[in-house]
N, C-alpha and C positions, 0 to 999 in steps of 0.2 A: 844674474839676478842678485846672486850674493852681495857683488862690487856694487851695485844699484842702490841695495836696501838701506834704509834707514829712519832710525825712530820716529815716529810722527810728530811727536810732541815736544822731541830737544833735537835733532836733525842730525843726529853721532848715526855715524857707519861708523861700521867694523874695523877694525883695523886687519892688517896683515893676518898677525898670528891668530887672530880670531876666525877669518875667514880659513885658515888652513885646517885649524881644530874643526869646525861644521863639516867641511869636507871630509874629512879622516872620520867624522861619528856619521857623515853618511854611506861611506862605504863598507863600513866594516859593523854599525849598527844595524844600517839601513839597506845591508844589500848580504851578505853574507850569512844574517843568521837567519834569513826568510827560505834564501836561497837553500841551508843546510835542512831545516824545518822542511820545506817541502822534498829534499832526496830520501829522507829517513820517511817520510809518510807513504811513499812510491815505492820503497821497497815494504814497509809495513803492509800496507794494499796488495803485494805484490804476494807476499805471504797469505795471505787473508782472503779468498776468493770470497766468501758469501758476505763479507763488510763492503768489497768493493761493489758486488751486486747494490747491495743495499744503496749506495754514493749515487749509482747510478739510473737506481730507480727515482730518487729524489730529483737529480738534476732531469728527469725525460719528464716528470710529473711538475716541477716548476718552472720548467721552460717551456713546454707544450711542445718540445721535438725541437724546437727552434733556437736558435744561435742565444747563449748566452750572454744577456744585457744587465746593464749595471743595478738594474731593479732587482733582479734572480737576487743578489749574492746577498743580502740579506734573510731570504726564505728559506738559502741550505743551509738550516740548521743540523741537520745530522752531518754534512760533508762537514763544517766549523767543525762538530769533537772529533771527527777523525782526525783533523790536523791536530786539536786540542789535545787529545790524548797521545800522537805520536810526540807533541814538545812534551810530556811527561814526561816517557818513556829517553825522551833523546834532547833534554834542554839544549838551545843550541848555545846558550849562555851557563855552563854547567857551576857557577859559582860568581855569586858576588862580590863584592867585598865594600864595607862601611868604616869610617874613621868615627871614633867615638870626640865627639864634639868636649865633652863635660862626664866626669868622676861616674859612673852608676853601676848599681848592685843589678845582677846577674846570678840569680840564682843564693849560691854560696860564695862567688868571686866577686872579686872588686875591679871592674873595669876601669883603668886610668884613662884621662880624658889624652887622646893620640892614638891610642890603641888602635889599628887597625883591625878586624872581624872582619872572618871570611863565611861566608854564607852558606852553607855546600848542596845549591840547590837539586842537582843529581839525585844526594842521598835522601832530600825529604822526596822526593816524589818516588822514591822505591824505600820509601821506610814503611814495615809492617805496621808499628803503628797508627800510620794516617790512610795507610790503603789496604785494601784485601786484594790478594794474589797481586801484588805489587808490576812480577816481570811477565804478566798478562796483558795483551793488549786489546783494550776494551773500551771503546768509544762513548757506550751507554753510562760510563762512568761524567760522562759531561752533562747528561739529561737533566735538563733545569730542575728538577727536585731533586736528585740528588747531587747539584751543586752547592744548592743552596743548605744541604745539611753537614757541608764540608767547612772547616775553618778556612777562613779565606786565605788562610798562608801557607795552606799545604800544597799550594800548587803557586806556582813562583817564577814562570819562565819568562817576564817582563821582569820581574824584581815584585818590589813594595813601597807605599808608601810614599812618600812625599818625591822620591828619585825614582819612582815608576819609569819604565821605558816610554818615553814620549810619542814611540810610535804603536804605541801596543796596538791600537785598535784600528790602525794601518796595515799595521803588518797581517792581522787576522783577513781583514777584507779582504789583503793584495791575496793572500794565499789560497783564500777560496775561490776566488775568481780562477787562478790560474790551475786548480783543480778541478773545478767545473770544465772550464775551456779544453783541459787536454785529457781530462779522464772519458770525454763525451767521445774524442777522435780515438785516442789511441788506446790500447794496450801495454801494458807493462808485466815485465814476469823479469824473476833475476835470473842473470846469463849467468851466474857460478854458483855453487851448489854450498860453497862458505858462508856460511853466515858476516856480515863487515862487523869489523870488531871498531868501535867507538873510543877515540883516541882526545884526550884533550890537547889543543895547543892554544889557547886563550877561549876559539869555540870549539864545542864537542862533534867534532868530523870525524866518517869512517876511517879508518887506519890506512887503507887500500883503499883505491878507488872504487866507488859504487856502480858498478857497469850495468845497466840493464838492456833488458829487451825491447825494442818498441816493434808494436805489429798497429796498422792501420784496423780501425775497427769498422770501417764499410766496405773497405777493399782501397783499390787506385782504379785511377780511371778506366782500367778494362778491366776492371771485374776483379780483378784476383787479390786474394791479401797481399800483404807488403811487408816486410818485417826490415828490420836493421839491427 
């Protein structure tokens, strides 16, 4: 499709390196830090029995029992802060970084126009300042009044601003869906009693692998739970 595309109105494809860059910010924009967002929410959940309850009553109450369809995943709204509030707690983009275009004042510093500025989105979303009990994990912290009494920059895990994450509102759907779909089946609880310790290496992933539990949450076909 990439090799396909092309402008409607001057008929330019891509060239090579163009086509390689899309692919490289899909894999690694587009598949990794969804991917990281929903293990840190699984284990959050995993900690959290009466949140998960709650995930669970929403998705039995907008689905009417029945198999998760592309309609639901705009009505779990409480499932949405749970992921929302786990990319607080665990950006999977732990720091931006901006090149200053043009010369500007910054407070008391004088930014030279090259300057590169690094973001350090981790620390706003656990700065006392902009949250209460910051290393709390608290979903109701997304509830549409009290987001809208939040500066819109203290929560950053697409970025800001004109270079916003393109897929921001992608990646929120993809992720509900796929926590609707598997929190309905299964179960999860962590198989080690360590808490993962959150390591940056461009995204912010456990340090150790995130091993969990999965238990079928009807049983298997004779009856009996299922765990792995």
């Amino acid at each position: 499709m990439l090799l396909a595309a092309a402008d409607p109105e001057t008929g330019r494809a891509m060239t090579d390196e163009e086509i390689v860059d899309n692919l490289m910010t899909f894999i690694t924009a587009g598949h990794e830090t969804t991917a990281l967002g929903l293990a840190w929410t699984f284990h959050l959940l995993a900690l959290h029995p009466a949140i998960e309850t709650r995930v669970l009553e929403e998705i039995a109450t907008v689905t009417g029992g029945q198999a998760v369809a592309a309609e639901h995943v705009a009505k779990l709204a409480f499932t949405r802060q749970v992921f929302s509030e786990a990319m607080r707690l665990y950006p999977p983009a732990p720091i931006i970084t901006r090149t200053a275009i043009r010369d500007f004042v910054l407070g008391e510093y004088l930014v030279a126009a090259g300057t590169i500025i690094y973001v350090p989105i981790h620390a706003v979303h656990h700065h006392t300042a902009l949250w209460d009990y910051p290393e709390v994990f608290d979903p109701d912290r997304f509830a549409p009044e009290a987001s809208k009494a939040r500066h819109r920059c203290a929560y950053m895990p697409f970025g800001a601003g004109p270079r916003v994450c393109i897929g921001n509102a992608f990646a929120v759907m993809e992720a509900v869906a796929v926590l609707a779909v598997l929190l309905s089946a299964f179960k999860v609880s962590a198989a080690s009693a360590s808490p993962p310790q959150p390591i940056m290496k461009v995204t912010l992933r456990p340090k150790q692998s995130l091993v969990m539990r999965v238990e079928e949450r009807h049983g298997s076909a004779s009856g009996k739970p299922r765990s792995r």
